[in-house]
C-alpha positions in Angstrom: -48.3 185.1 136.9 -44.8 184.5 138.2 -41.7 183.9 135.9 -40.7 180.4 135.4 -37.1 180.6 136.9 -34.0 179.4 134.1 -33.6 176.2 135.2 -32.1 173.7 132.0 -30.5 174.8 128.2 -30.2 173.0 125.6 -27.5 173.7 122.4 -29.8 174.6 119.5 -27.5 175.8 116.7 -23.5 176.9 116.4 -22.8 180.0 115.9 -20.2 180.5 113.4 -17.7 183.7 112.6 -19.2 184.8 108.8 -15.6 184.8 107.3 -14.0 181.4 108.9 -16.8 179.9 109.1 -14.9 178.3 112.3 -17.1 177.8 115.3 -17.0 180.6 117.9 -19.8 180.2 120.2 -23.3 177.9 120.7 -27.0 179.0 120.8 -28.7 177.7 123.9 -32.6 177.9 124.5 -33.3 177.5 127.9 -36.7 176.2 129.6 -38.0 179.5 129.6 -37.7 179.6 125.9 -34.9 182.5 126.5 -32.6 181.9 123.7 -29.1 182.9 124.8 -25.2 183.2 123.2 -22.6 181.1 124.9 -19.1 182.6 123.1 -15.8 181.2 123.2 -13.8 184.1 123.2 -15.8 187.1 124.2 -18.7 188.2 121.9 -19.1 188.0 117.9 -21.1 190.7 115.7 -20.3 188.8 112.2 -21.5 185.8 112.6 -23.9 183.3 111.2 -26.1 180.7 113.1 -25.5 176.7 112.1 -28.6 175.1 112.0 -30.6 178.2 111.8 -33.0 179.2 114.4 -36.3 180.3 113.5 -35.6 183.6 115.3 -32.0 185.2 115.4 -31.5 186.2 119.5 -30.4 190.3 120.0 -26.6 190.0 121.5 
């Protein structure tokens, strides 16, 4: 069965530097149910997910 291609995301959470707590990037699920990082300023390791997803993506 062929791969649905990525076609629409949708924002599902913020993604927030652990410290700050200042917003540095968005969580997007796409239609393929692909979760995916969008960063503001290059990527994050300490950070914490606003509006928590049920599962946290690998960076």
């Amino acid at each position: 069965m062929p791969r649905k291609p990525r076609q629409e995301a949708h924002a599902i959470a913020r993604i927030l530097d652990r410290k700050t707590r200042v917003v540095v990037g968005w969580l997007y699920q796409w239609n393929t149910g692909e979760r995916t990082p969008k960063w503001k300023k290059g990527v994050r390791t300490d950070v914490i997910y606003a509006g928590q997803p049920q599962e946290t993506p690998k960076p």
